[in-house]
N, CA, C and O of each residue as an XYZ file, in Angstrom:
356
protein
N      21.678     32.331     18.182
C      22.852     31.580     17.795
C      22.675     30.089     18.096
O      22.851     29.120     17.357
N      22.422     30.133     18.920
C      22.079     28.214     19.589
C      21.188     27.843     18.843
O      21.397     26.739     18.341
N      19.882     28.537     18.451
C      18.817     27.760     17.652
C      19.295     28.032     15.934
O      18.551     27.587     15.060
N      20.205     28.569     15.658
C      20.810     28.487     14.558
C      21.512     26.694     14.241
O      21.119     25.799     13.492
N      22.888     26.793     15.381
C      23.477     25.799     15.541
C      22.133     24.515     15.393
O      22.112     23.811     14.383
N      21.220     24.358     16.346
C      20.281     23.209     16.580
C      19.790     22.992     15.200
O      19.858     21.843     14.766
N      19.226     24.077     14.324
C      18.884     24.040     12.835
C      19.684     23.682     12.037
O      19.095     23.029     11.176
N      21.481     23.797     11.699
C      21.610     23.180     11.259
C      22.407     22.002     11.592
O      23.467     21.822     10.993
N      22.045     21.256     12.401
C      22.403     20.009     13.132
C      21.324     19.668     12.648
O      21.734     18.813     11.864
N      19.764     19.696     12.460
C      19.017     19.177     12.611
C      18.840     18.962     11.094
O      18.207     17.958     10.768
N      19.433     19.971      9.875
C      19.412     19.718      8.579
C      20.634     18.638      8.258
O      20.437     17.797      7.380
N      21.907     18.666      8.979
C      22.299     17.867      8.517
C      22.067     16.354      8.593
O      22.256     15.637      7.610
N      21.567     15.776     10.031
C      21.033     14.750     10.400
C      19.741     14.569      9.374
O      19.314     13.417      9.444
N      18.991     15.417      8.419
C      17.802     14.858      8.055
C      18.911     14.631      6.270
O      18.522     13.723      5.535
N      19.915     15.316      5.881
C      20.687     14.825      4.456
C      21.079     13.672      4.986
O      21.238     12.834      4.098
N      21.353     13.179      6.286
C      21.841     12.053      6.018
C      21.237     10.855      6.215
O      21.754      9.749      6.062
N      19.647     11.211      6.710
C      18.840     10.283      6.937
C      18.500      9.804      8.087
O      17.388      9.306      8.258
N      19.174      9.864      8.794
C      19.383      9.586     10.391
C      17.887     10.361     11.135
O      17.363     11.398     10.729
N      17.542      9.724     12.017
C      16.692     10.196     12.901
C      16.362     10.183     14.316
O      15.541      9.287     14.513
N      16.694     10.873     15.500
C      16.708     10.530     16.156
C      15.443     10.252     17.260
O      14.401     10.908     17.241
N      15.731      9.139     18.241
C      14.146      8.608     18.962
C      13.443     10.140     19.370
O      12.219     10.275     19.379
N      14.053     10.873     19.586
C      12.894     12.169     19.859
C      12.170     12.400     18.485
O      10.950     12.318     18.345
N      13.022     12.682     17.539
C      11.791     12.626     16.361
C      11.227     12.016     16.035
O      10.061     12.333     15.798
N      11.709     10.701     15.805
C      10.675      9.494     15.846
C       9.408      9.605     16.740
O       8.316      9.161     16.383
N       9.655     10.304     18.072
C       8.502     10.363     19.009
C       7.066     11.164     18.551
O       5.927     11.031     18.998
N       7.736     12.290     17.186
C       7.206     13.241     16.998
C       6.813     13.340     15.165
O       6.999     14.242     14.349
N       6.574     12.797     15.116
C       6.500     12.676     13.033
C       5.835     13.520     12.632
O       6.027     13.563     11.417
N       4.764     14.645     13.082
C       4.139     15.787     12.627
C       4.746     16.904     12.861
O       4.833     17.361     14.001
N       5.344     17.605     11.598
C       6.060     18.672     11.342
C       5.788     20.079     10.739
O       5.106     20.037      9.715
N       6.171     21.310     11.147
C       5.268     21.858     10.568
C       6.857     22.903      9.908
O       7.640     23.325     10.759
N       7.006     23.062      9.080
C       8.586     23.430      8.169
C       8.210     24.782      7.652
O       7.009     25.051      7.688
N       8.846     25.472      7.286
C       9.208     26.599      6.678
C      10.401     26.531      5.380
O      11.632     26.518      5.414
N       9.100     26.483      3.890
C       9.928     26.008      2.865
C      11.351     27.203      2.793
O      11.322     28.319      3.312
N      12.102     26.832      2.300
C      13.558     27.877      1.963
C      13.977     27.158      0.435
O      13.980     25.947      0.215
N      14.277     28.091     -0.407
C      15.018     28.518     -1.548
C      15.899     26.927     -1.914
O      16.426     26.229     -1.047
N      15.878     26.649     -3.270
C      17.036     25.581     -3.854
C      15.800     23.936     -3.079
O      16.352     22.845     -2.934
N      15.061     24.012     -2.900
C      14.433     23.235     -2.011
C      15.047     22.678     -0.828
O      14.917     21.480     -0.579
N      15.491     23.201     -0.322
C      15.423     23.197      1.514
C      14.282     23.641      2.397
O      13.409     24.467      2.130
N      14.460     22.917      3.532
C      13.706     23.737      4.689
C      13.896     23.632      6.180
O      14.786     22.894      6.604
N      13.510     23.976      6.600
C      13.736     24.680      7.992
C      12.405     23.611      9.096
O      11.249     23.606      8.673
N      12.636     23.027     10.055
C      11.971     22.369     10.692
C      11.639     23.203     11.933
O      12.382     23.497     12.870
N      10.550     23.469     11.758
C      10.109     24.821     13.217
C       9.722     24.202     14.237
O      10.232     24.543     15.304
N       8.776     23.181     14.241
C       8.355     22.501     15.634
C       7.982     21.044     15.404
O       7.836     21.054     14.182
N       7.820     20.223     15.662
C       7.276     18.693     15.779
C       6.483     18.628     16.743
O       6.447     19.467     17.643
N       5.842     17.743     16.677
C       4.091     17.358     17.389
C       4.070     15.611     17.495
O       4.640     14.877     16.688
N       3.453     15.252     18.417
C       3.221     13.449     18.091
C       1.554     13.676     17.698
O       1.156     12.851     16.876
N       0.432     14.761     18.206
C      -0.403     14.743     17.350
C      -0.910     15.674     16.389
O      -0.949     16.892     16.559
N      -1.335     14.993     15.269
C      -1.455     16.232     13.993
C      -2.908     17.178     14.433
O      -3.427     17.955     13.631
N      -3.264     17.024     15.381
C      -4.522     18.233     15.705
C      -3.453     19.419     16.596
O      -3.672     20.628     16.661
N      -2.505     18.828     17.105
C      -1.696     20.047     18.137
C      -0.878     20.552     17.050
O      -0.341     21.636     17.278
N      -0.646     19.984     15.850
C       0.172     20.356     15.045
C      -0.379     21.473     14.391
O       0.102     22.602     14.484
N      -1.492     21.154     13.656
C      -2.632     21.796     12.653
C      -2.991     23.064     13.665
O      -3.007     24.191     13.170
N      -3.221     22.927     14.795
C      -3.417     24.229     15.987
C      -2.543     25.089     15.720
O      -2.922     26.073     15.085
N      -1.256     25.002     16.077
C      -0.180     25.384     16.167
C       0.589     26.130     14.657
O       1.551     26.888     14.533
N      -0.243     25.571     13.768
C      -0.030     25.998     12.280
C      -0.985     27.425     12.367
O      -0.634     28.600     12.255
N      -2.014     26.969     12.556
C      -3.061     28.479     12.755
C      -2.593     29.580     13.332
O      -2.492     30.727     12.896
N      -2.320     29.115     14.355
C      -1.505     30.304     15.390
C      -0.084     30.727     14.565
O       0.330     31.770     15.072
N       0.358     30.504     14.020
C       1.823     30.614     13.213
C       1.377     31.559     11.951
O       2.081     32.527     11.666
N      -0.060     31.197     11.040
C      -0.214     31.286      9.978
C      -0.824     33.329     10.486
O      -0.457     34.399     10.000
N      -1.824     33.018     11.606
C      -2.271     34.299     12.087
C      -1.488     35.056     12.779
O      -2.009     36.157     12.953
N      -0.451     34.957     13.260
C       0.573     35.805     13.647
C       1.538     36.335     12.916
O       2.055     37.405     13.234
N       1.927     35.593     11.760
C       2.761     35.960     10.677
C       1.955     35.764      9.237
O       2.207     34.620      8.861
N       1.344     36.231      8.568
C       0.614     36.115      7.825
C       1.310     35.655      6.660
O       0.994     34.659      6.009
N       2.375     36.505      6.401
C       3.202     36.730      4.650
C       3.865     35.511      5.024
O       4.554     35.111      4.086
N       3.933     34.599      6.265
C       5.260     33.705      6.179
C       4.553     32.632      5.906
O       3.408     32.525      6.344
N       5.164     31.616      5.095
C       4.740     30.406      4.329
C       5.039     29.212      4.844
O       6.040     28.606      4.463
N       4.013     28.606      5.996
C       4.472     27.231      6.211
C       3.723     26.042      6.154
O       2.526     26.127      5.876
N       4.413     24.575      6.447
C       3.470     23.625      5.811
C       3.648     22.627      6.798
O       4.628     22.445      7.522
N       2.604     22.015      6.741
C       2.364     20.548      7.786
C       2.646     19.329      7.037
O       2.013     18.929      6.060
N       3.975     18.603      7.759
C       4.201     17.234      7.331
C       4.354     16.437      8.397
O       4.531     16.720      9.583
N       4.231     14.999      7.620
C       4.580     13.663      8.479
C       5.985     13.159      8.174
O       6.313     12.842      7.030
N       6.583     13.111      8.931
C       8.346     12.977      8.543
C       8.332     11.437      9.016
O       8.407     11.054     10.184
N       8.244     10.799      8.101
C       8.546      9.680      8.209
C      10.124      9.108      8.553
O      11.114      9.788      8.287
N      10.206      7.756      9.184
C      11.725      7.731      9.485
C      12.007      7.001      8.072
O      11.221      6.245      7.502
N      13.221      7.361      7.649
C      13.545      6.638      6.055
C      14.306      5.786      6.605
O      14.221      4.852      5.807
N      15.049      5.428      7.479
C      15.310      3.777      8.152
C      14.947      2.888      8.391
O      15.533      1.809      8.290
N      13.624      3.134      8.869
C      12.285      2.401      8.887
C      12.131      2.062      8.318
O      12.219      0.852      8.524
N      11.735      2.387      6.957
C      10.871      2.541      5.983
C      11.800      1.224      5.057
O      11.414      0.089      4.781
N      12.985      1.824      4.770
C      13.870      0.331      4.424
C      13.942     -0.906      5.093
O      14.304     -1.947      4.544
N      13.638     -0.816      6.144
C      14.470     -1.785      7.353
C      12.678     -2.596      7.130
O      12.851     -3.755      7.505
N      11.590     -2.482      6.822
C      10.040     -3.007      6.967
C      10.424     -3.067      4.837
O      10.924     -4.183      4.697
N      10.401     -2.756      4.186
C      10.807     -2.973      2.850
C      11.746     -4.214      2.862
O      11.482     -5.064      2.011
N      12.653     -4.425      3.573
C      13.589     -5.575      3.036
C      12.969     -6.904      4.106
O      13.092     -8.084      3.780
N      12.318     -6.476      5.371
C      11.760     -7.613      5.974
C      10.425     -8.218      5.214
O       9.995     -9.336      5.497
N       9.794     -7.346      4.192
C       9.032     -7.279      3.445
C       9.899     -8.364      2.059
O       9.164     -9.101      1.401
N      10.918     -8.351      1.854
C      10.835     -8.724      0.188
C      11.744    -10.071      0.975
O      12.454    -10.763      0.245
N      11.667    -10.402      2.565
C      12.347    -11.371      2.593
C      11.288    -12.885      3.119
O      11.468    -14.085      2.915
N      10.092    -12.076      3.910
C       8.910    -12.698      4.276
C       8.265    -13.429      2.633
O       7.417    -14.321      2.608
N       8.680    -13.018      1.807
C       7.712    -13.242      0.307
C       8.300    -14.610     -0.156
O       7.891    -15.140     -1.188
């Protein structure tokens, strides 16, 4: 029930873009796609070799289950270096 609640706290904070400094700490993700394109955020990593580990062990313990390694970039960032960008020009 609690890691229900944390999941979707953690989906709604990513519709709205928001990110918080723990994830920021952690940008390697390893998700579990879901239906309508959603997904499910299973663990975060700050490095992508503990990540990619940790995928193996996931992939060999559950075989049929389908998951994938990303870099979750912060999309606040990403604007906030874009407009310091088109203002430096």
């Amino acid at each position: 029930m609690v890691g229900e609640c944390q999941q979707n706290n953690q989906s709604n904070m990513m519709e709205q873009g928001a990110m918080t400094y723990r994830d920021r700490l952690s940008p390697w993700c390893i998700i579990k796609p879901l239906p309508k394109m959603q997904r499910i955020i299973v663990a975060r990593f700050r490095r992508r070799t503990d990540a990619e580990a940790h995928l193996q062990v996931l992939r060999r313990l559950m075989p049929d289950m389908k998951y994938i390694l990303i870099f979750d970039r912060d999309p606040e960032q990403e604007e906030i270096n874009t407009v310091s960008a088109r203002v430096k020009i």
